[in-house]
N, C-alpha and C positions, 0 to 999 in steps of 0.2 A: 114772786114765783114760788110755789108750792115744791114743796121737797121730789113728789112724782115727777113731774115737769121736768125740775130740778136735773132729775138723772136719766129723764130721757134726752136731753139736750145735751148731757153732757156727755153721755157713747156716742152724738151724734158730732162734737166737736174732736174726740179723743180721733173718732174716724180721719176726720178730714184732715187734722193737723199731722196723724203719721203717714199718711196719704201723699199728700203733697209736700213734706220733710222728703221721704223716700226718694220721690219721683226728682225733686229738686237736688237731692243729695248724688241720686246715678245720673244726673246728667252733668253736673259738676264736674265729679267724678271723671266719666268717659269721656266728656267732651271740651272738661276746660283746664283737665291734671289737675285738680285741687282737690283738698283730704274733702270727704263724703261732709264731714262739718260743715265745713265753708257753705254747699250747698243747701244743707238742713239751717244755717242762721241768715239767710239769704228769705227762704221758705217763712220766717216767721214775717221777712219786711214784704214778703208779698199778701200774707193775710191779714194784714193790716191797711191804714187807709192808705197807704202808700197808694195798690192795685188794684184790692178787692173790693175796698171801699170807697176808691176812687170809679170804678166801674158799676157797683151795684151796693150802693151806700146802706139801703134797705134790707138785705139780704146778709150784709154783714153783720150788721148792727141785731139783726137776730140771730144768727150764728153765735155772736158773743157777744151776748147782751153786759151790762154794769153787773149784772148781779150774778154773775157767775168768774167776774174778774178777778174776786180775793181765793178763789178755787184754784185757779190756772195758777195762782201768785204760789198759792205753797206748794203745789206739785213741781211749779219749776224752781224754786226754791230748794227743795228738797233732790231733784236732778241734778243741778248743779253742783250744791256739796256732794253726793254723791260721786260723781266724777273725779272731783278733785283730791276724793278720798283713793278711789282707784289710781289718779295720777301720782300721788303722793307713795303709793304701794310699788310704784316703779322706782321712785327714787333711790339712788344711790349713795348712803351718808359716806360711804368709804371714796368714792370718787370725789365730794361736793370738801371733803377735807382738802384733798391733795389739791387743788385749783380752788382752795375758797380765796385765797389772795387776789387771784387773776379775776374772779367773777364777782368780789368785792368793787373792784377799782372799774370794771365795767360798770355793774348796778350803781355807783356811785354817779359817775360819767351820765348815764342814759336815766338819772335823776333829776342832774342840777342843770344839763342843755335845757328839758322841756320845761322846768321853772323858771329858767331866765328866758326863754320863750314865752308864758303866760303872763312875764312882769313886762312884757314889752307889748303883749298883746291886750290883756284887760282894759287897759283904758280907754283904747279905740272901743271895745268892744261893746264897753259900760254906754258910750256917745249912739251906741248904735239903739239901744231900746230894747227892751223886749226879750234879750236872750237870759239873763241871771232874774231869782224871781225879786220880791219888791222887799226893799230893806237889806239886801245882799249889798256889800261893801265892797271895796277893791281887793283887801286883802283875802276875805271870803273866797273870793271870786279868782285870785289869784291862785290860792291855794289847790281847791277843787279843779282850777282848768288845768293847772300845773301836774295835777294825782292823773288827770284823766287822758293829758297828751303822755304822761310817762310811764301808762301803765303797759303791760304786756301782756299777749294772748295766751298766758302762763299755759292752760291745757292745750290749745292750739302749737305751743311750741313743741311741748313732749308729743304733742301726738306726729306731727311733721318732723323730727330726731328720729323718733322712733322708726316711722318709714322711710327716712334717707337711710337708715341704718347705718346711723353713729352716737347711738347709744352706747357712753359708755368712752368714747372718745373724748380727747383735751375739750376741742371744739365743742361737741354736742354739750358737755358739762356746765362748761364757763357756761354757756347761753342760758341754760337750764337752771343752772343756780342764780345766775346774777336777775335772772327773771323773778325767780322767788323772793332776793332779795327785795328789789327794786320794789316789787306787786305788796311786799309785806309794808315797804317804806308808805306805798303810796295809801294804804288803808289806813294806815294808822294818820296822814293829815288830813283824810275824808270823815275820819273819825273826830278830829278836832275840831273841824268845818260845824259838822253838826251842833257838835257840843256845844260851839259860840252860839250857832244862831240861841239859844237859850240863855246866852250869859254864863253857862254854866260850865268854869273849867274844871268842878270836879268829874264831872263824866268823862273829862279829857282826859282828864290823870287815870282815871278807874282803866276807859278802854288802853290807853298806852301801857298803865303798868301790869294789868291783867291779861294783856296780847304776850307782852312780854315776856311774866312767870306761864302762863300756858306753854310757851314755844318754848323756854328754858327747862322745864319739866318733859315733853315731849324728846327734846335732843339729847339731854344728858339722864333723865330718868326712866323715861318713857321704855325705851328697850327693855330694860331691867325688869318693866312690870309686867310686860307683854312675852316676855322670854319662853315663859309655860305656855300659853298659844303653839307658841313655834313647833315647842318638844311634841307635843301634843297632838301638832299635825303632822309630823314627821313620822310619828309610831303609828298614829291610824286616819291619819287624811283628816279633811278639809272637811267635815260632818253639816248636817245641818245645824249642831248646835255651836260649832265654832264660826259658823256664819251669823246664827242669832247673835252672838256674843260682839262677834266685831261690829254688827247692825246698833246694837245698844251703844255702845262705847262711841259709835258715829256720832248716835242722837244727841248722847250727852256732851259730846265736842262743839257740836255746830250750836247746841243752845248757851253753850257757855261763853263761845265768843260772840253770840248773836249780843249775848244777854250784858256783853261788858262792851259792844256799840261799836265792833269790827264787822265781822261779817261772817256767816257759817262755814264759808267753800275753806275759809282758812284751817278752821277747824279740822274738817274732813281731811285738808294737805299733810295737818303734820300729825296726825294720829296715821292717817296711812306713811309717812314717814318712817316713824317709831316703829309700826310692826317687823314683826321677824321677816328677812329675806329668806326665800326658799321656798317651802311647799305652800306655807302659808300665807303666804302674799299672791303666790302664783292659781292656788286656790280658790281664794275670793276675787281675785279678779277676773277668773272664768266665772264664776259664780253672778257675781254683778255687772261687768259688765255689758253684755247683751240688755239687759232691761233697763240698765242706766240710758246707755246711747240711743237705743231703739226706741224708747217707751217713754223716759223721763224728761233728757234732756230735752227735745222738740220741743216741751212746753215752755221750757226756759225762752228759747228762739220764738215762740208764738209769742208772748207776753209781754217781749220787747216791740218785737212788732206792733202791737194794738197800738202802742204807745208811739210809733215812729211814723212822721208823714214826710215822705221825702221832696214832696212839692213846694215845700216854704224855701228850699235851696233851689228852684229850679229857673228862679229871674232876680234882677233887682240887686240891690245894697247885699241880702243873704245871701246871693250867689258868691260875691264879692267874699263874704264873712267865709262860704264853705270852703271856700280854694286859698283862701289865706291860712285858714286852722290847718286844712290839709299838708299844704305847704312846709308850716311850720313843724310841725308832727312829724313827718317823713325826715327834714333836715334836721331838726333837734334829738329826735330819739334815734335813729338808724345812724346817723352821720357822727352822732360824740360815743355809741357804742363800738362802731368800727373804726375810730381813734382809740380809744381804750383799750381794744385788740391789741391792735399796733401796740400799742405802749407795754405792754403785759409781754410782748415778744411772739406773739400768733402771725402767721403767714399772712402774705397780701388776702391768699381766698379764703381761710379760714375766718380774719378779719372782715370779710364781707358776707360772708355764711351768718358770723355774730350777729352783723348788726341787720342783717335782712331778717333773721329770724327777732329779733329784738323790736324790731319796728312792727310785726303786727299785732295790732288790738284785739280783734275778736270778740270772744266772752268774757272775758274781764272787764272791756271796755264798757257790751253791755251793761254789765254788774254796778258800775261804779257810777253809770247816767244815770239806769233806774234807781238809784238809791238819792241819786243826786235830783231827780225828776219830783219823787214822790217827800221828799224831805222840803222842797219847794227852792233849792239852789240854783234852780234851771227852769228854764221855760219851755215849752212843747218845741218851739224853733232851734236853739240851742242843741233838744235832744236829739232832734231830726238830724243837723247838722254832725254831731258827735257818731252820731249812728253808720252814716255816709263815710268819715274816717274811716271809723272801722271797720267796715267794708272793704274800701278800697286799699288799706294798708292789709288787711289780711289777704284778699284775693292778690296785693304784688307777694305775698313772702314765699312762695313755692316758684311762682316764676323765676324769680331774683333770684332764688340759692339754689336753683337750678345751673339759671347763666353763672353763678360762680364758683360753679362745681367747674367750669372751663377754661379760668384762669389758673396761671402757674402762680 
């Protein structure tokens, strides 16, 4: 395809995918109480072969043809960390002290349920055919389903916090931080997954010890470097060039942990982390924002889609497989979270707020198949399979901590 071509196909997919994100996101929205999100990563499994291509196989397959798929790849790439830069501008390091105890021993909890869930579930799994790709091993296999039941809808959670309006709360904290914790645990053995398939544990050691000193540099030095930002926005606002500047400082976050075989969104987490609270957090995130959610992320949600057919769960042995994963999921990570509450001294419904919000996957969940899809750890079924989780675990977490906003 010719570069012209090129770009007129692709204002005509940019149309279609904020088109129906939108349309999908307000009726979510209005009709089903769930954050505009939920509906926008919903919108990418219907323009995929789940609907569109299940309907008009022809018409898709022109819409997004292969050779515009590595395009979508870095726009939503670049969406994603984006967000999670903005999520990370929210975060509160003074709160995540005072409860880092309580949302240690939760993250720990809503860790090792869903690994000792994948060490009971792989080997059925492996009898089954087809789901891990060819030369994946148990313990591979264990590892990766283990990251993938235990990870968390880390921006789905802040953004659902946010609008219960308990930001800032014991509750909203624990969950928020032990999310971070737990999502940070889980990259870094998706990270080691890779690395084996190669043989290679020095990649393992680079991505582990390089996640590490990043995030060790962000927590306890990071302020320090970013301090003049703050002042700076405090005496004359939030300029275009203190926007260039945090833009730059993105780039080189998300490439540095791309580049030591974690993941960029973490990047984007803890440099927005580090930044000054006050005008300058408050600043860029008016600032980004709007064209993060509106513009960028949707392509994220499209891109998994292409990738997701929800028909290979919908008879058969894989029906079997989708309602056991799911199964397991819901009871491993929500159920040893909202023990961990308990344990920590949180209320019966605070405890149940934990772990409903703990339990949904979302975009992370995304994150961690595609990486798992395209690395060759998983199979098209598998991803389909993982995708349905996540769905279905994100569309109960507003339900659920609703109903447990009504318990004493």
């Amino acid at each position: 395809m010719d570069l012209a071509a090129l770009g007129t196909l692709f204002f005509l997919q940019v149309t279609v995918i904020l088109a129906v994100a939108r349309i999908t996101g307000y009726l979510a929205q209005r009709y089903l109480m769930q954050p505009r999100v939920v509906g926008e990563m919903i919108a990418g499994v219907l323009l995929g072969p789940s609907l569109f291509g299940a309907f008009s196989p022809d018409m898709q397959a022109a819409l997004f043809p292969a050779d515009t798929r590595p395009i979508l790849y870095v726009i939503a790439q670049m969406g994603v960390g984006l967000y999670m830069f903005i999520v990370g501008l929210g975060f509160d390091r003074k709160d995540f002290a005072v409860n880092a105890k309580g949302a240690a021993i939760v993250s720990v909890a809503g860790m090792a349920a869903p690994f000792l869930a994948a060490v009971l579930l792989v080997p059925w799994l492996l009898q089954q055919g087809g789901l891990f790709g060819e030369g994946i091993d148990a313990l591979q296999a264990t590892l990766f389903l283990g990251a993938a039941i235990a990870i968390t809808a880390f921006p789905m959670l802040a953004r659902i916090i946010h609008e219960r309006g308990i930001t800032g709360t014991t509750e909203g904290t624990i969950a928020l931080s032990a999310g971070a914790i737990g999502d940070a645990g889980a990259w870094v053995l998706v990270a080691i997954v890779l690395a084996t398939l190669n043989n290679n544990m020095t990649n393992a050691g680079i991505a582990v010890g390089g996640g590490l000193a990043f995030a060790a540099f962000m927590i306890f030095l990071g302020p320090r470097f970013f301090a003049y930002l703050g002042r700076r926005a405090e005496n004359k606002g939030v300029d275009n060039g203190l926007i260039g500047i945090a833009l730059i400082l993105y780039m080189l976050s998300a490439f540095f942990m791309d580049a030591i075989g974690i993941h960029a969104v973490f990047g984007g987490f803890l440099l927005g982390t580090a930044m000054p609270k006050g005008k300058l957090s408050e600043g860029l995130k008016q600032a980004l924002e709007p064209v993060t959610v509106v513009l960028l992320l949707p392509f994220f949600f499209t891109y998994s889609g292409l990738h997701t057919d929800l028909r290979v769960a919908g008879g058969g042995p894989l029906l079997w497989v989708a309602l056991v994963i799911l199964l397991a999921s819901v009871l491993a990570k929500g159920g040893a979270s909202y023990l961990a509450a308990r344990w920590v001294g949180q209320s019966n419904r605070s405890a149940l707020g934990i772990g409903t919000l703990m339990n949904a996957r979302g975009l992370m969940e995304l994150i961690i198949i595609n990486i798992g899809l395209q690395s060759g750890v998983i199979e098209p079924s598998l991803f389909s399979i993982l995708v349905l989780m996540a769905i279905v675990t994100t569309l109960m977490a507003s339900p659920l901590f609703e109903l447990s906003r009504r318990i004493r």
